[in-house]
N, C-alpha and C positions, 0 to 999 in steps of 0.2 A: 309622610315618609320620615322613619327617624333612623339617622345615619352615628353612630359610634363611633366616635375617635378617640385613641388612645392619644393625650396630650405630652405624658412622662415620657411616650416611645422617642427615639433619634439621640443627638450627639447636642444638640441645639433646644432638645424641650426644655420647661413646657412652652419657652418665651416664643419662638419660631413657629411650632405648632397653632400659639394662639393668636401670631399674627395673620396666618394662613389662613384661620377664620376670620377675622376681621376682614383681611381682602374677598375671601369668596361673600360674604354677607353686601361688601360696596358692588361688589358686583353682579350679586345675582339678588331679583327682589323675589324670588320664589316661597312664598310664607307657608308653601308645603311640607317644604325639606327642614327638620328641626336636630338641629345638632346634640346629642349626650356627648360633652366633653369628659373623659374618663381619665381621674389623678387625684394629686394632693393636691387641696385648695389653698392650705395654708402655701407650696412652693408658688402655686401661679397666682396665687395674690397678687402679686407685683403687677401683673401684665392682664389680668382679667378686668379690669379699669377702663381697656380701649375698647371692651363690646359694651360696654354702657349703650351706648344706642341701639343696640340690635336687642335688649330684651324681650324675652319670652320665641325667641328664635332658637335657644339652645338651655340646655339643663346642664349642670354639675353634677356629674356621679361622681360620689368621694370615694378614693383610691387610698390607700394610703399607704400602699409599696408597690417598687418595681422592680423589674427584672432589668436586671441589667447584661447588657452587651453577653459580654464574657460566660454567663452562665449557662449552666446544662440544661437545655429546650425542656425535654421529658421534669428534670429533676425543680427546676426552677417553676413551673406550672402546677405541680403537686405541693412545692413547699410553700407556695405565697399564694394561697387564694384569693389575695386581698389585693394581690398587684392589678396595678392600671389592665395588663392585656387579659389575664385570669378572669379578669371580672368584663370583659367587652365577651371576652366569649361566651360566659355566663348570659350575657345581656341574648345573643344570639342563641343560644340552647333556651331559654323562655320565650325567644321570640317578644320580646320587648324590645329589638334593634332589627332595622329590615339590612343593614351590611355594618361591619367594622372593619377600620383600616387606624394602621401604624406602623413607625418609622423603627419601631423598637428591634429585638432579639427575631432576627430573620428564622433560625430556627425552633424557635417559639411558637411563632407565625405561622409553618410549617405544620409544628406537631398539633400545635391547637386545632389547625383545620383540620387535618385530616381525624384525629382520635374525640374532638369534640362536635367540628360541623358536620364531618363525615361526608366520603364522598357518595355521589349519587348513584344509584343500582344501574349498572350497568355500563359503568364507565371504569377503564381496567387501571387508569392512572389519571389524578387529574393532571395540569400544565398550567405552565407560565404562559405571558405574554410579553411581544414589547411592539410599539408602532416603530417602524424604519420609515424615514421622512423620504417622500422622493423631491429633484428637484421644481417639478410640475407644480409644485403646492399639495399634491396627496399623500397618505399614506400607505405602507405594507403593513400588513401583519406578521413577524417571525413567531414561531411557536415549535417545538418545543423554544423557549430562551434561557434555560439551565437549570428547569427541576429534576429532567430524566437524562443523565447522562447517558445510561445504556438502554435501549427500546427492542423489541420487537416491529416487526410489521403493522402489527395488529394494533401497535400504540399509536405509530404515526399515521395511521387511517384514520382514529380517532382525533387526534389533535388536531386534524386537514376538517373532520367534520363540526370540532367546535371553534375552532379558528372563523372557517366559515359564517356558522352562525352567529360570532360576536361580529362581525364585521357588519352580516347584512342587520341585525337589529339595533344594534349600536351605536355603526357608523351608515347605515341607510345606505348601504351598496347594496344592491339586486345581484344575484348569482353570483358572488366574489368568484375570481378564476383564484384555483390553486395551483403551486407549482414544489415539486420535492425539489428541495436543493442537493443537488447534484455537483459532479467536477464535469459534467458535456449535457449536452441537450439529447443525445440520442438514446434511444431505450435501450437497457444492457449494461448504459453506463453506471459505474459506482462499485460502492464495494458493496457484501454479500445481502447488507439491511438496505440499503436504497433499491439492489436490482429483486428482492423480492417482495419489496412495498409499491412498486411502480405499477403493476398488474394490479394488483389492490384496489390500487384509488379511480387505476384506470374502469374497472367495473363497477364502482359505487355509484349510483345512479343518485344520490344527496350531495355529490358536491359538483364542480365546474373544474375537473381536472384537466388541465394545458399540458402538462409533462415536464417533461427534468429543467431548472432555471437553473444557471451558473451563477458565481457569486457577483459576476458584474450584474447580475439583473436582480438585484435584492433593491439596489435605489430606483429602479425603470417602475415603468407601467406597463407591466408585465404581467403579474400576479398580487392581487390584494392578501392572500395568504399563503407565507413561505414556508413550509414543511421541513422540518428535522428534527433528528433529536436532541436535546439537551446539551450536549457536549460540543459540538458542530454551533448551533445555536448561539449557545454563550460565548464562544472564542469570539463569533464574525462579531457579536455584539458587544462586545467589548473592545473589540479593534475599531471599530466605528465609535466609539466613545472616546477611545484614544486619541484619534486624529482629531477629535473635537478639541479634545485641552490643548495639544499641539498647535494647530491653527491659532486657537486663544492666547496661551503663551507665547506667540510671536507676535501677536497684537493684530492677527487678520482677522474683520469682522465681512461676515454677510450674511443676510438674513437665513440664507439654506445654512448654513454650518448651527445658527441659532436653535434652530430644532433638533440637534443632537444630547443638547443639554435636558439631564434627563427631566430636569425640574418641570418641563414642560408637561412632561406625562404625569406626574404627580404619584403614582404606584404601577406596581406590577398585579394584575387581575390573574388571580387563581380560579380557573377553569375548571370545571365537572366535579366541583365540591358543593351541597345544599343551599350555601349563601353567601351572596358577593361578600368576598374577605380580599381586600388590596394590602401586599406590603409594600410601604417606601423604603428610601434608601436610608441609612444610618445617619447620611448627611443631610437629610432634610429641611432646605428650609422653608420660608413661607410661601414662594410660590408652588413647591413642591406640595406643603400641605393643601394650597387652594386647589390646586388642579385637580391633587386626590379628590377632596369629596363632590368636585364637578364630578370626575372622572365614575364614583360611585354611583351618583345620582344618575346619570343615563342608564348606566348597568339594571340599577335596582326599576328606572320607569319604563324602560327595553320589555321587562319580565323575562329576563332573560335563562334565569336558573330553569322556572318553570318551561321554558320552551327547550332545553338540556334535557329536563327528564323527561317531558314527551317523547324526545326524540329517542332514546335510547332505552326507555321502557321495555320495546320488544325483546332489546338485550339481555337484560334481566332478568327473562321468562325461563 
């Protein structure tokens, strides 16, 4: 399995990036998973020193520009072929990288998957993700989490059935129950896209629909996969990030508040595109990198794309 990381991506490369390897390597001894670190070697010199021990675990691809933050997704991709993310995606259209993940130009990220990896036949948008911690010790799943502000029905059907399947290959839950997030539990309720996606999901015989969940039951053991679209999505998950640094800046520690920190998750997994691609966040640091390429590697030994297009093959027809 050879996993791509763009080192130059985040606010913190390449030095944080290449800590994040060092940690996932003490910590995982899987001599399957072999890292392409993708940048300028002359900047991460400094810091490429502390995988001395882990050689022949990961390769140097020389980069020898990046994209930075600020710039135009579309226009920054066409003018630097030569940058860190241009060239992971590269890696991925040869298929000489089985996923790529970084911390870099989120609209980048974006444009590259979708006009480079391309989404899969028969999926009408792909999606974001993010786990919602409950206090029990498990997770949810929210999906849309703020690639599709606006949806049809017809999207969040789809994102209820890939939501599902990352769960159950992923995270090894059998029949995840889905639930549309709603403002009531009763059918009817919602505005015009929830009350005629409710019927939708309720007749899909591929997923485990339970019906409308409110927003208190986004942390419950409720629903393993919580339904909406993008805009809905990203507000609750962002108020829930909120109250995380709040908590923190007042100096209350407890292990449930700990997993709101998104460092935990390591990337955002973009759904119904040809192959696992995670963005992190711009602030990325090293445990955020390590988790990423845990986070990749189940994706990528799930086979999870492949069981994506199975699934929606018939769509496609």
């Amino acid at each position: 399995m050879k996993i791509a990381l763009d080192i130059m991506g985040g606010d913190f490369a390449p030095e944080e990036a290449i800590k994040g390897v060092k940690q996932f390597f003490e910590q995982s001894d899987d001599m399957s998973i072999h890292l392409l670190l993708i940048g300028n070697s002359e900047l991460a010199a400094p810091y490429l020193s502390s995988l001395e021990p882990f050689k022949g675990r990961f390769t140097i691809v020389e980069a020898s520009d990046v994209i930075e933050m600020h710039e135009h997704p579309t226009k920054a991709l066409k003018e630097k072929p030569n940058s860190s993310m241009a060239m992971g995606f590269g890696l991925m259209k040869m298929e000489k990288a089985d996923a790529f993940l970084s911390a870099g130009n989120t609209g980048a990220m974006m444009v590259g998957s979708m006009y480079s990896v391309k989404t899969i036949e028969g999926i009408l948008r792909p999606t974001i993700i993010s786990p919602i911690p409950r206090p029990d010790g498990g997770y949810n799943l929210l999906v849309d989490a703020g690639a599709n502000a606006d949806c049809k029905p017809e999207h969040l059907v789809q994102f209820a059935q890939l939501g599902s399947m990352y769960v159950n290959r992923v995270w090894n839950i059998d029949n995840p129950r889905v639930g549309l997030l709603n403002l009531g539990e009763e059918e009817g309720k919602g505005n015009i896209l929830t009350q005629a996606t409710y019927p939708l999901l309720k007749e899909n015989t591929q997923i485990n629909f339970i019906g409308n969940i409110e927003g208190w039951d986004m942390f419950r053991n409720k629903a393993e996969v919580i339904v909406c679209e993008g805009f809905t999505g990203n507000v609750a998950l962002k108020m829930a990030e909120s109250l995380y640094q709040i908590f923190k800046d007042r100096g209350i520690q407890d292990s449930f508040l700990d997993h709101f920190n998104f460092e935990f998750y390591g990337g955002t997994p973009i759904l119904g595109i040809n192959s696992p691609i995670m963005i992190g966040h711009g602030i990325s640091k090293a445990l955020a990198f390590q988790n990423m390429i845990d986070v990749a590697s189940k994706i990528v030994r799930a086979d999870l794309i492949s069981a994506f297009k199975t699934r929606f093959a018939a769509a496609a027809v």
